[in-house]
C-alpha positions in Angstrom: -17.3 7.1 -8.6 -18.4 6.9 -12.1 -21.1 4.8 -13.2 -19.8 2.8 -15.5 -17.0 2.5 -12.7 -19.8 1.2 -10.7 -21.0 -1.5 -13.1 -17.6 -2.6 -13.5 -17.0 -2.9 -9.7 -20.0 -4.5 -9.0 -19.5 -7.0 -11.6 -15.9 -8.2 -10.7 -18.0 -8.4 -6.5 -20.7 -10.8 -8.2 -18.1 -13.5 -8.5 -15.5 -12.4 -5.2 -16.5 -13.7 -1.6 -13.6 -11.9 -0.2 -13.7 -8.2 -0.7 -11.4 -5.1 0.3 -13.1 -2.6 2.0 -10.9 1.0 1.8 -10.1 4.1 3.6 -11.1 2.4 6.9 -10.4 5.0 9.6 -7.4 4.3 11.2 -8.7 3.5 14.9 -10.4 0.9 13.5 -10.0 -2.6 15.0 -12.2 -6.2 13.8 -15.1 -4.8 16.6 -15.7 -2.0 14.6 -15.4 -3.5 11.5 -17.7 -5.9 12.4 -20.4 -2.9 13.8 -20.0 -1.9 10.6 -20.8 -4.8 8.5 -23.8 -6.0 11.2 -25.8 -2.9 10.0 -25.6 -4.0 6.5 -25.4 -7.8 6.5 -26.1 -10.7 9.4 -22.5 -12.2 10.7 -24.0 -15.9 9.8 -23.0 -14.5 6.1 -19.2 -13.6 7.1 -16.9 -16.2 7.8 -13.6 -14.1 8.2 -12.7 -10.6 9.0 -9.2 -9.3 9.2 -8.0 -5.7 9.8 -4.6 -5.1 9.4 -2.5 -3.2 11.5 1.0 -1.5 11.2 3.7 -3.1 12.6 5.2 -0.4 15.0 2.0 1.7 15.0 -1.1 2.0 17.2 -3.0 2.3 13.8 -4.5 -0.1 11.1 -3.5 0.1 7.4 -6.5 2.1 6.4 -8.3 -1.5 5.4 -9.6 -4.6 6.5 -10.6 -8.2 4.1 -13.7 -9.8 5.0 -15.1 -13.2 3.4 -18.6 -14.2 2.8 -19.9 -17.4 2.8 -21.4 -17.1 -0.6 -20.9 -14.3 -3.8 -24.2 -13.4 -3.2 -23.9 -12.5 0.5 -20.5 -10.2 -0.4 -22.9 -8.9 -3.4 -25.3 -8.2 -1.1 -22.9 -6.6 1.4 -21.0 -4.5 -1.6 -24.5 -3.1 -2.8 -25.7 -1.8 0.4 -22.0 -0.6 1.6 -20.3 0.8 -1.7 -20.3 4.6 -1.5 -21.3 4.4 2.2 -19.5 6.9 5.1 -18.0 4.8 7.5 -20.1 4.9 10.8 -17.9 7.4 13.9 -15.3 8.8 11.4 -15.6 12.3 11.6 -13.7 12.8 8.5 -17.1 11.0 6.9 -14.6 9.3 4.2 -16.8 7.0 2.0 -16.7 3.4 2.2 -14.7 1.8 -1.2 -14.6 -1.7 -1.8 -13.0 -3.9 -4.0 -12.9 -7.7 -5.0 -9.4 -9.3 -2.7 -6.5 -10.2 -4.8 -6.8 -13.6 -2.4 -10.6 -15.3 -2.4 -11.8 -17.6 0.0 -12.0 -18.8 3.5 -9.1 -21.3 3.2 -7.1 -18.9 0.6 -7.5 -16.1 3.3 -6.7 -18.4 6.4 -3.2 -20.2 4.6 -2.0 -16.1 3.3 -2.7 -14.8 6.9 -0.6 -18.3 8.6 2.1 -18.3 6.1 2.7 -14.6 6.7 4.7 -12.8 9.2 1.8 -13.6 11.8 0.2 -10.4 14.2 0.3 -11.5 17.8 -2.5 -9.2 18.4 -4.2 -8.0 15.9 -5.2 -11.4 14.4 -8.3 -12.2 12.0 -11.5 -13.6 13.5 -12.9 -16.6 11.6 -16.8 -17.3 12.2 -18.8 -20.3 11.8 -22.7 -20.2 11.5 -21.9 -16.4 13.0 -19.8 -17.7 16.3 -16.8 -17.3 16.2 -14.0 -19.5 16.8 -10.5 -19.5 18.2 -7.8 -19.6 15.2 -6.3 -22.8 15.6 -9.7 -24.1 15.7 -10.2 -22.6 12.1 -6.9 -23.7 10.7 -7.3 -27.4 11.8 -11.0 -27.5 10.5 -10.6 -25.5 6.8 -6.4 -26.2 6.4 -6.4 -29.9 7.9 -3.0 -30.5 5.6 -1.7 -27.7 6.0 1.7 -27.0 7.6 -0.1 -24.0 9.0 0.4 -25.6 12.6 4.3 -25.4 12.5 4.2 -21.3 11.7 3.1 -20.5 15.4 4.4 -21.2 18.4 3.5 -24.2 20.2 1.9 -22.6 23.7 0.3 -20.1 21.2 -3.2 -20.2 21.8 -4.1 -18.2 18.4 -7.4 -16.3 20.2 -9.8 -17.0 22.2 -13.3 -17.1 20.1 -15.4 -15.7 23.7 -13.9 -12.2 23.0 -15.5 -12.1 19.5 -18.9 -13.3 20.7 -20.2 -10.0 20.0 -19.4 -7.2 18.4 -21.6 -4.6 20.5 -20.0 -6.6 24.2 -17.3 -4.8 26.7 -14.8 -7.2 25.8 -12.8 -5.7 22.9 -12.1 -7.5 19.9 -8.7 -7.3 18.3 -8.1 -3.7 20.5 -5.4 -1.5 20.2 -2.2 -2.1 22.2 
């Protein structure tokens, strides 16, 4: 990447808390994701993490879109990770990142409900760095939202103790 590329990049991050971090490898699933960002930032400074996956595939979509609590804390995560090689890809592809076409916690919660939701491969929303079942998070940030009527009704949308940590046996968001 260019310098001025860079500047122009980092610029357009200083005002984004969601960013769009590319060329992901393809095993990747929210436990990596968020190994990944732990070396870089603390997980009291991400509030949402979501790695899409392909429908009929055992394989992401090559990205993920994580939130910060604050544009300085995706700043801070974009200038230490930008240019980076993601960590256990041994095709050592660099790390790109991007501002999100959809900013915000709330923003990021109401696309993912109002989308054709993953039954498996859901985001994981944190708060104060612990995270929290779904529904949880879509009562608390989308309170008038119709958000509730887009799952189904025994649907427990997660369960936060499998996201407690990122380095624990449990897996997070695994492959089927």
């Amino acid at each position: 990447m260019s310098s001025s590329t860079a500047d122009v990049a980092a610029s357009t991050v200083a005002e984004s808390t969601t960013l769009m971090f590319r060329y992901m490898p393809r095993k990747f699933v929210v436990k990596d994701m968020l190994k990944q960002l732990e070396w870089h930032v603390s997980r009291t400074h991400i509030d949402f993490v979501y790695v899409p996956w392909q429908r009929d595939a055992a394989n992401n979509k090559g990205y993920a879109f994580v939130n910060f609590v604050d544009a300085q804390s995706a700043q801070a995560a974009f200038t230490s990770m930008q240019g980076t090689v993601w960590h256990s890809d041994p095709r050592m592809r660099e790390i790109r990142i991007v501002p999100a076409a959809v900013q915000g916690l709330v923003a990021n919660l109401q696309r993912y409900i109002d989308s054709e939701p993953d039954s498996v491969h859901r985001p994981v929303v944190f708060s104060h760095g612990q995270a929290i079942p779904l529904r949880v998070a879509v009562q608390r940030f989308c309170p008038d939202s119709m958000a509730l009527q887009n799952f189904a009704a025994g649907d427990d949308w997660g369960n936060a103790a499998t996201y407690t940590s990122a380095g624990s046996d449990s897996e997070m968001n695994s492959a089927p």
